[in-house]
VEXDREN-2710 file (C-alpha; in Angstrom, 1 decimal):
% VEXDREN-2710
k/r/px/py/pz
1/UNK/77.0/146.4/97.9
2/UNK/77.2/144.1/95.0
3/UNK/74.8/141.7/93.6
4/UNK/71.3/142.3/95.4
5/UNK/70.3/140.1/97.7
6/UNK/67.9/136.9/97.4
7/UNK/67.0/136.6/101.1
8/UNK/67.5/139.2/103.8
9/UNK/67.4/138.3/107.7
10/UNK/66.4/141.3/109.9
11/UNK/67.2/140.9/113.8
12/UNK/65.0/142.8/115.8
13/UNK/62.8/143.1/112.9
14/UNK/60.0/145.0/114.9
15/UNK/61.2/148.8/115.2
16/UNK/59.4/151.0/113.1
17/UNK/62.4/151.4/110.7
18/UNK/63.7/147.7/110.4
19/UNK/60.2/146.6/110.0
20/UNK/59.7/149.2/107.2
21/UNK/62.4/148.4/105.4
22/UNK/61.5/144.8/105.7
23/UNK/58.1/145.6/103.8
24/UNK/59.9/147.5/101.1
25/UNK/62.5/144.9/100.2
26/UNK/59.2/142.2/100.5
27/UNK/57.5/144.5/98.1
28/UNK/60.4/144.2/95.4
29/UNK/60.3/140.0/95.7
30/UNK/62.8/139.7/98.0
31/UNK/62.5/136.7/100.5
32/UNK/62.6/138.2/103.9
33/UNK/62.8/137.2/107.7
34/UNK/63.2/138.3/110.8
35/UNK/63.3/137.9/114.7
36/UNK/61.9/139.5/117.6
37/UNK/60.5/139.7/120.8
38/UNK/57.2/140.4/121.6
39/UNK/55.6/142.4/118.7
40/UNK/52.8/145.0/119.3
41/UNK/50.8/146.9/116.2
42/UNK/50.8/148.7/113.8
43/UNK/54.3/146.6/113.2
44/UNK/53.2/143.3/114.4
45/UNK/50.3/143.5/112.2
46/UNK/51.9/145.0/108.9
47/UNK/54.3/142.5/109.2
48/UNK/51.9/139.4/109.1
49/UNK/50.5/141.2/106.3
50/UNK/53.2/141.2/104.1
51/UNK/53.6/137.7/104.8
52/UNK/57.4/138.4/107.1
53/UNK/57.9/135.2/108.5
54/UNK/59.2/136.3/112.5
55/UNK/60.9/134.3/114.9
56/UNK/59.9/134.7/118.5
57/UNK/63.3/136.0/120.5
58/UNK/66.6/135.3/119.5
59/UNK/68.5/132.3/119.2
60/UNK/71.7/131.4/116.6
61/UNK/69.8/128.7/114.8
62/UNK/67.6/132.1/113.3
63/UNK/69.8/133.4/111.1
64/UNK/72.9/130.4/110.9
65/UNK/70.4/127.5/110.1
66/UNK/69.1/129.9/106.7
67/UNK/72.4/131.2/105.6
68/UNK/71.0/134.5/104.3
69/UNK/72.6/136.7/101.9
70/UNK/72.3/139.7/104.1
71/UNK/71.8/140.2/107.9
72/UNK/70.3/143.3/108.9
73/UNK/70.8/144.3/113.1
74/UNK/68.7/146.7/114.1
75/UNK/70.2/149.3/117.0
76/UNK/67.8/147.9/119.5
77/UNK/70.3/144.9/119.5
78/UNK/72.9/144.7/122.5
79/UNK/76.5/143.1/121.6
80/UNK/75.6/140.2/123.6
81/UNK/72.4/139.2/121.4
82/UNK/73.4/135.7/120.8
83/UNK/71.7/135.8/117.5
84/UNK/73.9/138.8/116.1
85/UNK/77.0/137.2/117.9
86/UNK/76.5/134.4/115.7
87/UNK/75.6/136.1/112.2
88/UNK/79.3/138.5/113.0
89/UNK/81.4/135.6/114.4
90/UNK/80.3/132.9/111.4
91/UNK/81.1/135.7/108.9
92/UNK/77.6/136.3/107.7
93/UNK/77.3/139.3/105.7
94/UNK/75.4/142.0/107.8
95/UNK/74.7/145.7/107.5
96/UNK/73.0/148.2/110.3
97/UNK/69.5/149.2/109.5
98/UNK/70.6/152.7/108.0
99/UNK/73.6/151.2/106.0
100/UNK/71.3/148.6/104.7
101/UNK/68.7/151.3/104.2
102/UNK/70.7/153.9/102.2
103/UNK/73.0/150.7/99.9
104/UNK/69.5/149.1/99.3
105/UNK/67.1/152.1/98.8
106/UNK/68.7/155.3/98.7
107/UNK/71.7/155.3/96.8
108/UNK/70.8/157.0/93.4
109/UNK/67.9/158.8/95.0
110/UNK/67.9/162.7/95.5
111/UNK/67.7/162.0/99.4
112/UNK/65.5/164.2/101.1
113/UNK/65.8/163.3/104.9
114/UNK/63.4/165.3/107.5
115/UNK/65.5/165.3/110.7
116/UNK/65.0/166.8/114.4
117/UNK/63.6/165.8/118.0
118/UNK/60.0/166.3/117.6
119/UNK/57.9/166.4/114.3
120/UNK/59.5/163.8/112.1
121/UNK/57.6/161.3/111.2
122/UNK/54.7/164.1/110.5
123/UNK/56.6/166.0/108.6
124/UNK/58.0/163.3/106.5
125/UNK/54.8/161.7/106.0
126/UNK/53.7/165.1/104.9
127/UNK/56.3/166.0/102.5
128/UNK/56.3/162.9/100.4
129/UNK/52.5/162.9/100.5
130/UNK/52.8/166.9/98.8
131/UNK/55.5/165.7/96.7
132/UNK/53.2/162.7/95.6
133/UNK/49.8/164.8/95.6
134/UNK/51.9/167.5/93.1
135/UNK/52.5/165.0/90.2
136/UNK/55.6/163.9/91.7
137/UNK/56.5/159.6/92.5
138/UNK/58.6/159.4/95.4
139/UNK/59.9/156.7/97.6
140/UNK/59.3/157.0/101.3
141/UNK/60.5/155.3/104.6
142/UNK/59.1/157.0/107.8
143/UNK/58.6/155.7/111.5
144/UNK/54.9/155.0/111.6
145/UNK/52.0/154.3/109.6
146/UNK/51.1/156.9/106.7
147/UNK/47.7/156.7/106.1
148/UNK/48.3/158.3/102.5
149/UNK/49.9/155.5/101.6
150/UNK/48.6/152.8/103.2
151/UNK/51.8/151.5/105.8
152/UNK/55.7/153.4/106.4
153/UNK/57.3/152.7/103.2
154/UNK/56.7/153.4/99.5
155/UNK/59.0/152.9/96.1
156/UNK/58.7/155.4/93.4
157/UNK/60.0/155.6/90.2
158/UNK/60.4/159.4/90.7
159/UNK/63.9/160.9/91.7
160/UNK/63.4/161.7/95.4
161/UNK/63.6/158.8/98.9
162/UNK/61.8/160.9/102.0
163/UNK/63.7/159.4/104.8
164/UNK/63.2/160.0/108.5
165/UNK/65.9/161.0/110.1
166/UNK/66.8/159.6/113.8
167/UNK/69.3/161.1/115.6
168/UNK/69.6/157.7/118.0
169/UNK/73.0/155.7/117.6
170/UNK/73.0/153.0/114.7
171/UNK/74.1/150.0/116.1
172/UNK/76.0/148.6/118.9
173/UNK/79.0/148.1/116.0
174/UNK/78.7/151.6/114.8
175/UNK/77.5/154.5/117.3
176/UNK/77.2/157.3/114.8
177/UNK/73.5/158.8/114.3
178/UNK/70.9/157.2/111.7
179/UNK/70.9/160.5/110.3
180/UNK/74.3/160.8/108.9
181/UNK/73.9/157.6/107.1
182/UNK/71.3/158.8/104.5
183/UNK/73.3/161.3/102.6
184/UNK/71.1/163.6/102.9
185/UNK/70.9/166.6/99.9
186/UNK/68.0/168.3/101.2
187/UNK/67.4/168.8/104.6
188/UNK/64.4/169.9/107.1
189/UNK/65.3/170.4/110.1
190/UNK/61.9/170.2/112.7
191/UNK/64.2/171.4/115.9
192/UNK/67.0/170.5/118.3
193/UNK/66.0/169.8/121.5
194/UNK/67.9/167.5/124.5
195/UNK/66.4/163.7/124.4
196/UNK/67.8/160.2/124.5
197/UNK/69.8/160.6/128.3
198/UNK/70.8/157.1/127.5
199/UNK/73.4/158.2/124.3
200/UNK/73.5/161.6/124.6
201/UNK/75.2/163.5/128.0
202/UNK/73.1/166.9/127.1
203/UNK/72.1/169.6/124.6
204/UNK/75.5/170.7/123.6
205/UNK/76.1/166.6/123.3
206/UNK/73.1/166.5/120.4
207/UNK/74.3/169.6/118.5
208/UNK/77.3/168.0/118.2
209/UNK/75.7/165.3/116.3
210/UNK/73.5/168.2/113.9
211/UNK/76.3/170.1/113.0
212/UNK/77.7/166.8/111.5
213/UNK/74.7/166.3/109.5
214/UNK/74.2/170.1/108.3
215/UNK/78.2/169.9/107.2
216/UNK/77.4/167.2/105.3
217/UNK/74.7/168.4/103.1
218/UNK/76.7/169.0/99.4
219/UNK/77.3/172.7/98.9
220/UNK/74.8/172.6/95.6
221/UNK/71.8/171.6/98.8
222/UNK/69.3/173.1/100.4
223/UNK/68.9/173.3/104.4
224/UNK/65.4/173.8/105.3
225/UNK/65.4/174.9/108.9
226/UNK/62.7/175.6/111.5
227/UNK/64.6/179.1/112.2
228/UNK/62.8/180.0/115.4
229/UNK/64.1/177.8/117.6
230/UNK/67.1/178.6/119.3
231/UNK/68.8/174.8/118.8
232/UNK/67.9/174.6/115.1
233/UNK/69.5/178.1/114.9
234/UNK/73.1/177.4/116.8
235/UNK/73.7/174.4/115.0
236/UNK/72.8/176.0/111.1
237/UNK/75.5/178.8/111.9
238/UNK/77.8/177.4/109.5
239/UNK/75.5/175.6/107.0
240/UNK/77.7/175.0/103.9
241/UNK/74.8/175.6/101.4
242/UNK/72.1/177.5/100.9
243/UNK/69.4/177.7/104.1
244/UNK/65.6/178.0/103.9
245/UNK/63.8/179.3/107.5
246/UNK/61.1/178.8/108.4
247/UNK/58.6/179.4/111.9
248/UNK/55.1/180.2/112.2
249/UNK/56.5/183.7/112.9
250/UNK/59.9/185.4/114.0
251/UNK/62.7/187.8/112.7
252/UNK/64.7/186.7/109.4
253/UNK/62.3/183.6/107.9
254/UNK/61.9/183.5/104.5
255/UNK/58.4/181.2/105.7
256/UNK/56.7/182.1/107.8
257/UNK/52.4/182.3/108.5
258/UNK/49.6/184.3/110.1
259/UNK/46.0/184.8/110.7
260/UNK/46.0/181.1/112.0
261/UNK/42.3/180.1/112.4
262/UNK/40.9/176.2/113.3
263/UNK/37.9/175.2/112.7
264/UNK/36.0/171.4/112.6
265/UNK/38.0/170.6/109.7
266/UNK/41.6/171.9/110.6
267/UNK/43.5/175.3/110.3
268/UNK/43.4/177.9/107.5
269/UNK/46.8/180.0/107.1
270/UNK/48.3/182.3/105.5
271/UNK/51.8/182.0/104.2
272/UNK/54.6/184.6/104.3
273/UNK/57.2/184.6/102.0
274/UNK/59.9/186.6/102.9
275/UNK/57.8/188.4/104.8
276/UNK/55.0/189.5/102.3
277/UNK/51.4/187.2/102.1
278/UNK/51.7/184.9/99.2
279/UNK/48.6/182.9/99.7
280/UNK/46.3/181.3/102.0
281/UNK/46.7/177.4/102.8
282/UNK/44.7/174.8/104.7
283/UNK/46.2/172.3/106.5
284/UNK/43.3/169.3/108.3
285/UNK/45.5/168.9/111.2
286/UNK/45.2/171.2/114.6
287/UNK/48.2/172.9/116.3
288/UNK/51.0/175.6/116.0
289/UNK/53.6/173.1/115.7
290/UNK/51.8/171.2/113.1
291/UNK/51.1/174.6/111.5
292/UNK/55.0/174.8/111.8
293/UNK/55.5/171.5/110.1
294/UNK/53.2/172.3/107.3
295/UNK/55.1/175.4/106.6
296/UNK/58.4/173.4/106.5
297/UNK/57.0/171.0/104.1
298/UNK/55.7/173.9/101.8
299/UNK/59.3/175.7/102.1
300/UNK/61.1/172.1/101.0
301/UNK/58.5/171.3/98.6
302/UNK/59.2/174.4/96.9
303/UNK/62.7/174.0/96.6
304/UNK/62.6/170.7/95.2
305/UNK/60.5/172.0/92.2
306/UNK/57.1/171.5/93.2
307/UNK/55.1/175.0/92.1
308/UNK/53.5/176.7/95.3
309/UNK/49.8/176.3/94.6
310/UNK/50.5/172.2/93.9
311/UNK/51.9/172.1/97.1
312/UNK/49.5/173.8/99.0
313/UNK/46.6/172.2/97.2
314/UNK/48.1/169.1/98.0
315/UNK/48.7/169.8/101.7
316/UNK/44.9/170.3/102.3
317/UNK/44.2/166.4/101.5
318/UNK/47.2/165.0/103.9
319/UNK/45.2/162.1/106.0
320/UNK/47.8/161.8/108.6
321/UNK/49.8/159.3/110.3
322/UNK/48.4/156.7/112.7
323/UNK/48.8/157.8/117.0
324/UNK/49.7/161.5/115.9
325/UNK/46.2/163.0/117.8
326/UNK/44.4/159.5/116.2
327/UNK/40.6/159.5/117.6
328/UNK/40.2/156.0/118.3
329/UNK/36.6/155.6/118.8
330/UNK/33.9/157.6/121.2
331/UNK/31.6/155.4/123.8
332/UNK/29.3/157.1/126.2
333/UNK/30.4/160.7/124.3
334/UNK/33.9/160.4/125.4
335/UNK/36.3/160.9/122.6
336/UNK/39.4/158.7/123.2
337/UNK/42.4/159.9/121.4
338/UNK/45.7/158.2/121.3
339/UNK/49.1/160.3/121.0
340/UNK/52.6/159.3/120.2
341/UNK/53.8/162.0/122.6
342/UNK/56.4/161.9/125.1
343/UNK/59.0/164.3/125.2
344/UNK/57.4/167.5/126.8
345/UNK/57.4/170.1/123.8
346/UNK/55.4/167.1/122.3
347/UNK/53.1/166.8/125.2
348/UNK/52.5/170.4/125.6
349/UNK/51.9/170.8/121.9
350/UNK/49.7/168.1/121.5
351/UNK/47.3/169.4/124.1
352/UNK/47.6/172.6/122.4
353/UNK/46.3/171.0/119.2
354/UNK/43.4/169.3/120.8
355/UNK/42.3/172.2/123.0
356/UNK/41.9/173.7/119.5
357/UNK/39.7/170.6/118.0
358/UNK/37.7/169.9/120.9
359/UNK/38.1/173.8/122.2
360/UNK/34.6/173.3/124.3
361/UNK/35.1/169.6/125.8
362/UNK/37.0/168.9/129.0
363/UNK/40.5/167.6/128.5
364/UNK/41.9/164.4/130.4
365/UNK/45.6/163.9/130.1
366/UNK/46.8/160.3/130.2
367/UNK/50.7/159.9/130.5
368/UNK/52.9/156.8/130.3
369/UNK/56.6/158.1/131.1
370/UNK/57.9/155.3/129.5
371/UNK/61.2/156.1/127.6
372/UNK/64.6/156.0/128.7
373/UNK/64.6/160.0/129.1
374/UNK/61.5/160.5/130.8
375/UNK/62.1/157.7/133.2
376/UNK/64.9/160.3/134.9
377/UNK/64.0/163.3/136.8
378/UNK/65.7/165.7/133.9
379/UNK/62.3/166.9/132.9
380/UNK/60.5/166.5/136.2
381/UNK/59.3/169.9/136.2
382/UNK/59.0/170.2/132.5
383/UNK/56.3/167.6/132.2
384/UNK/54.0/169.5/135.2
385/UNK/54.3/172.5/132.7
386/UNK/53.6/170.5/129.4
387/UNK/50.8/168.6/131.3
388/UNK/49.2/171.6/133.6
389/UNK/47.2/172.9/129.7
390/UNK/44.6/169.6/130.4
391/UNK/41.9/170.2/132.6
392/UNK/42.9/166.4/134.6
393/UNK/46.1/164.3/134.3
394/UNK/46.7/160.7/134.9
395/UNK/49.5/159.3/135.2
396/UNK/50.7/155.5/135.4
397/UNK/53.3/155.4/138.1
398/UNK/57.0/154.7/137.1
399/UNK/59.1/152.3/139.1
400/UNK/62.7/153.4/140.1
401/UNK/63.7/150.2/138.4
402/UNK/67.1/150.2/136.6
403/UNK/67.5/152.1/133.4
404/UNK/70.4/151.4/130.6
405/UNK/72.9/154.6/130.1
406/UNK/75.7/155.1/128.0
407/UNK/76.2/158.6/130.0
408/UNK/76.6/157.6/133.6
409/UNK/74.8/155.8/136.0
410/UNK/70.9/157.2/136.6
411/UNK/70.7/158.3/140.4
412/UNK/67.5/160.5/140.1
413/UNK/64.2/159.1/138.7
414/UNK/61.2/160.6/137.7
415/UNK/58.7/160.5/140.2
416/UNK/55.0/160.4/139.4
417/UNK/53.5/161.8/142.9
418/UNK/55.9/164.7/142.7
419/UNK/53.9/165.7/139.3
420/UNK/50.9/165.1/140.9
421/UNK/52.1/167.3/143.8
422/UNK/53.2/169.9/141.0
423/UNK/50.1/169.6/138.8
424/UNK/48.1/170.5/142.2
425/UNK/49.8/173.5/142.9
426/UNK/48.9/174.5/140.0
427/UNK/45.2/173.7/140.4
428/UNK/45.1/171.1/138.0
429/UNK/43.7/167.6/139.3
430/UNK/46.0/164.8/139.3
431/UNK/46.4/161.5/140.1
432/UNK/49.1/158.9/139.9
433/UNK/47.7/154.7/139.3
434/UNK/50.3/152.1/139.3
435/UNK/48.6/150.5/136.8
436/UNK/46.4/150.4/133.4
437/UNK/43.5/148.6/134.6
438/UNK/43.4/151.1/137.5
439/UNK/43.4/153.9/135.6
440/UNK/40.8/152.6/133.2
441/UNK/38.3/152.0/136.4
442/UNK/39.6/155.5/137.8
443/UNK/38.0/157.3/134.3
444/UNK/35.5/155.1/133.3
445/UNK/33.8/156.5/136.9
446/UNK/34.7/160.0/136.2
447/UNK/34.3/160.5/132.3
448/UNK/31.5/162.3/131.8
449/UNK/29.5/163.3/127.6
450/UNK/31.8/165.7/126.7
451/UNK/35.3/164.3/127.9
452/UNK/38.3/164.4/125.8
453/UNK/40.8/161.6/126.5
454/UNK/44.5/162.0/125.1
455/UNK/46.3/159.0/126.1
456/UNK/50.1/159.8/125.7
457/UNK/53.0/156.8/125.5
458/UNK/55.7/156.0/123.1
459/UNK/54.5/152.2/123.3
460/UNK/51.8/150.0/123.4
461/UNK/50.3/151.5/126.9
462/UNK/48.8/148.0/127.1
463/UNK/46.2/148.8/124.4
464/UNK/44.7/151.8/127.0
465/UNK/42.6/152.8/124.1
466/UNK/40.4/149.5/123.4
467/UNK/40.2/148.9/126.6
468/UNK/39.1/152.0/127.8
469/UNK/36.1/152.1/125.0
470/UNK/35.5/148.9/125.7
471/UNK/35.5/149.4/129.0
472/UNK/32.8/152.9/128.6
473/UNK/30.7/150.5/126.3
474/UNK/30.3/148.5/129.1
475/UNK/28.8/150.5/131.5
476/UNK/27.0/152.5/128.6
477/UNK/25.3/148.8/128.3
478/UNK/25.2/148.1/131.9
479/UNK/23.3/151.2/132.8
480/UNK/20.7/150.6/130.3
481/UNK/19.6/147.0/131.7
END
């Protein structure tokens, strides 16, 4: 775009992106506002701390009544959002989030984008935090809260913008992937699995979508692909430039790893480079597909110029992002962890990762089925296999209320006492609650010194965690009177 904007209006400022982006143009001077429903944190509380004015819900008067320069409409907005109606029928200038994103931030960058259906926002955090450990200044924008730098978004003055890659639609103007927005020359590629039922009809329907991105990358790019899974594999076939893969192990990588050991700290590696040890690594998370990720990091790192003991030196001081395995606190010697997961490759990993951290302590599963994907029965028996690693599983109940699809009305819904009834078979102890304050009575009874609580949800989970120490505190107290 032209002249850059004095005053930028974000509707549906609260996603993880739109917020982020809202910080960074805040950061530079720019006057920004926004509108929203109801917020919940990190977002809710980064934006008051930049000082984001938001609007509660969304009405005209929002956006028409300031006259911004630029409106940006996030993809969480329907066509009938009266406030967007408004900002396109009055001729306001507006942009989607990735448009606005790339025109604002990107252009002029080396773009380095870190796409894929699990891993992202790891990963990215990861990879600008190497690239910034290794001497490097680089801008970042990622879906969640970085500890290593403080929130989800940094400038640099250094060549490279890390970018998370979405593969969900833009806008409800524009129906094309984030991803291919960000004109991406280097790409990772964390894997290609089936997710968002509500845009996409299937696998073959997302791979579709990936092949677009890996054809765009310039011919003088580099493709950094997780090589071991059979998605990422299909839809690299015909990269047009030059491909880097990666695994923890398999046939044909150029990185791979072995002799993967944890210990209180994280997990000690050793790196395989085409095959043949190149050095050992340390990486102070826990998990094979975190392992994975690392590797990935290390493999794009390289190609972008950083030398391979910077990168691995700076890999060992990552701090991690915030509900990625995040212990929220311990009451009565119950460890209550909170988990972004919800697909279940993610579910099954991240119990992986903590059987490894807490390899002695019983594990309680707590599951919210909460997106648009796992609301549907397509992964029914997925999830008893993800969730049957944890030595108990919770679930909060879903109701077969309606659900929003772009792909066909949804006739069969997830059902949370078939998982129990699954889960049993497979002598693992389940039950299902219908709600939160249920299932925080149901384990404050049965938590025991020792427990391990992984509370899994894409969303707020109606603050499970605080409650749930708050509520151990309290009979910790209690039974000392």
């Amino acid at each position: 775009m032209g002249k850059a904007p004095r005053h930028v209006h974000f509707v549906a400022i609260g996603g993880t992106g739109m917020g982020s982006l809202a910080g960074l143009l805040a950061a530079r001077g720019i006057r920004v506002s926004g509108s929203d429903d109801a917020l919940y944190p990190p977002m809710s509380t980064m934006l008051e701390q930049w000082g984001i004015p938001v609007y509660e819900g969304f009405r005209p008067e929002h956006a028409l009544d300031q006259r911004p320069d630029l409106v940006v409409i996030g993809n969480a907005v329907r066509p009938d959002n009266s406030e967007a109606r408004a900002v396109i029928d009055e001729g306001l200038a507006y942009l989607s989030f990735p448009d606005a994103l790339y025109q604002l931030a990107i252009a002029g960058k080396h773009s380095v984008v870190v796409s894929g259906t699990h891993g992202k926002t790891t990963t990215t955090s990861l990879l600008a935090a190497v690239l910034l450990g290794s001497g490097r200044d680089p801008s970042l924008l990622v879906g969640g809260y970085a500890h290593d730098f403080g929130g989800s978004f940094r400038e640099g003055q250094g060549e490279h913008f890390v970018v998370e890659g979405d593969e969900y639609d833009t806008a409800f103007f524009d129906k094309t992937p984030k991803f291919l927005h960000y004109g991406a020359r280097t790409l990772l590629v964390t894997s290609v699995e089936f997710d968002h039922a509500d845009i996409y009809r299937d696998l073959d329907h997302i791979k579709v979508e990936f092949r677009k991105l890996i054809a765009g990358v310039p011919r003088d790019g580099t493709i950094v692909a997780a090589a071991s899974h059979p998605g990422v594999r299909d839809v690299i076939s015909e990269a047009p430039c030059r491909v880097l893969r990666y695994g923890v192990e398999g046939d044909g990588l150029d990185w791979s790893c072995a002799a993967l050991e944890a210990d209180a700290s994280g997990t000690h590696f050793d790196i395989l480079i085409g095959g043949e040890r190149a050095a050992r690594a340390f990486v102070p998370m826990y998990g094979r597909f975190n392992v994975e990720n690392a590797i990935g990091v290390l493999a794009a790192a390289t190609a972008l110029g950083v030398p391979p003991d910077a990168a691995i030196a700076a890999l060992a001081t990552f701090k991690g992002v915030k509900r990625r395995q995040e212990v929220r606190g311990e009451e009565r010697g119950v460890a209550v962890v909170d988990d972004f997961a919800h697909h279940p490759t993610a579910v099954r990993g991240s119990i992986g990762a903590l059987r490894q951290r807490f390899a002695d302590r019983r594990l309680i599963a707590v599951f919210e089925p909460r997106t648009n994907t796992s609301r549907r029965a397509i992964f029914q028996r997925e999830y008893a296999d993800a969730l049957g690693d944890a030595d108990r599983v919770v679930i909060r109940s879903v109701a077969e209320t309606p659900i929003y699809s772009a792909t066909g009305a949804v006739e069969e819904f997830f059902s949370s006492q078939q998982l129990v009834e699954d889960l049993g078979e497979r002598g693992v102890p389940a039950l299902s609650c219908d709600s939160v304050e249920e299932i925080i009575a149901q384990l404050t009874t049965e938590c025991r010194a020792g427990d391990v609580v992984l509370c899994m949800s894409n969303g707020s989970f109606d603050d499970i965690w605080q409650r749930l120490l708050a509520a151990l505190r309290g009979s910790s107290e209690s039974a000392k009177r």
